[in-house]
N, C-alpha and C positions, 0 to 999 in steps of 0.2 A: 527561572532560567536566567542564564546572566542577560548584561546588557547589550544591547545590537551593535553587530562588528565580531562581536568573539565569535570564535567556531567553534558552534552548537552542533550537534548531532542530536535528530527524536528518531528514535525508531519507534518503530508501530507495529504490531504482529495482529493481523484481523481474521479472525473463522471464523465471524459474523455471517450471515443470508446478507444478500443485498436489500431486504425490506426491514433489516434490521434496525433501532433504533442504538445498536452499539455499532453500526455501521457508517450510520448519518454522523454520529458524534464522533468518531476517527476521523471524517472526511472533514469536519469542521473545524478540530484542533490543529489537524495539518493545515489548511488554509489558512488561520490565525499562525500557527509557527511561522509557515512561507511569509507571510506578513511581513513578520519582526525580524528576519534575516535569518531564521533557524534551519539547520539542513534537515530537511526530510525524505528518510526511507521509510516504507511500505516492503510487510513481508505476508503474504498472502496464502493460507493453507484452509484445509476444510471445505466449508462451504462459503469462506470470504474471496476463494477464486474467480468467483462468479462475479466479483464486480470489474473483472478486465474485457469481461465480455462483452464486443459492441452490439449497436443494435439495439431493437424493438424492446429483449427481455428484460434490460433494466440500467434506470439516469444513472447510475453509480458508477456505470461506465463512463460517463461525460464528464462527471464531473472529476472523476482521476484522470481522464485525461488530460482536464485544463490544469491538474495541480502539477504533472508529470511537466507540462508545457511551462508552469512556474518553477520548476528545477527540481520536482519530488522526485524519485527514482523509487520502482515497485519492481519486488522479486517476487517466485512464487514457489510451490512448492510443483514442481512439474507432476509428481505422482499423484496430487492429489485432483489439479488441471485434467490429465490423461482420464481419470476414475471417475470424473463429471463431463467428457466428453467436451475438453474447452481447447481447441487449438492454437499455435501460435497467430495460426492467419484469421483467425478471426477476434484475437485481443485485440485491444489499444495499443500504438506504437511504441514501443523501446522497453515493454517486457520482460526480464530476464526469468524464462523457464527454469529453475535452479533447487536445489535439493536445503535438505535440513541444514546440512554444511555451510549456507549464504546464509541460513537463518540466524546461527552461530556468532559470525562473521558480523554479522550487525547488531546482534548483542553484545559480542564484543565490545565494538568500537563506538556505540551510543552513548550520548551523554544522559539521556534517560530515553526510558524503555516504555513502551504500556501497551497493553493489552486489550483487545475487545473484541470479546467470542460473546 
């Protein structure tokens, strides 16, 4: 990635479980990118919507939230939220419930991309 100051875009696409260990390593690459000054989006479909969810059933919640709190921004796929029974009032704050479309969108506009289902 280049050097800190330029604007970097990572996007992230995660269908990971929250006990996942492609889960733990997204959340780790993003905190290393926030580091180095790199913009990080989160796009969340599958069964990696389960990590917005607060609460007892999983840290992976906390810990997106202190990256979202470091300037990460996470979208999700609201259909797949709804089909796991995950509301907006009981995600982590600032959320965006949003469709394949946002998925698109941050493909787009990334300067790299990765993956971790």
């Amino acid at each position: 990635m280049p050097v800190k100051g330029h604007d970097v875009k990572l996007g992230i696409l995660l269908t990971a479980g929250v006990m996942s260990q492609s889960t733990h390593s997204a959340l780790r690459i993003a905190e290393a990118a926030l580091r180095k000054g790199v913009e990080v989006e989160f796009f969340l479909m599958d069964a990696g919507v389960y990590a917005v969810k607060r609460g007892k059933r999983t840290a992976a919640a906390d810990t997106l939230a202190a990256l979202t709190e470091k300037g990460a921004r996470v979208a999700l796929c609201a259909l797949n939220a709804e089909q796991r029974g995950i509301s907006a009032e009981e995600s982590i704050p600032g959320v965006l419930f949003g469709s394949q479309y946002d998925l698109a969108l941050l493909i787009g506009s990334a300067d790299r991309f990765l993956y971790f289902g």
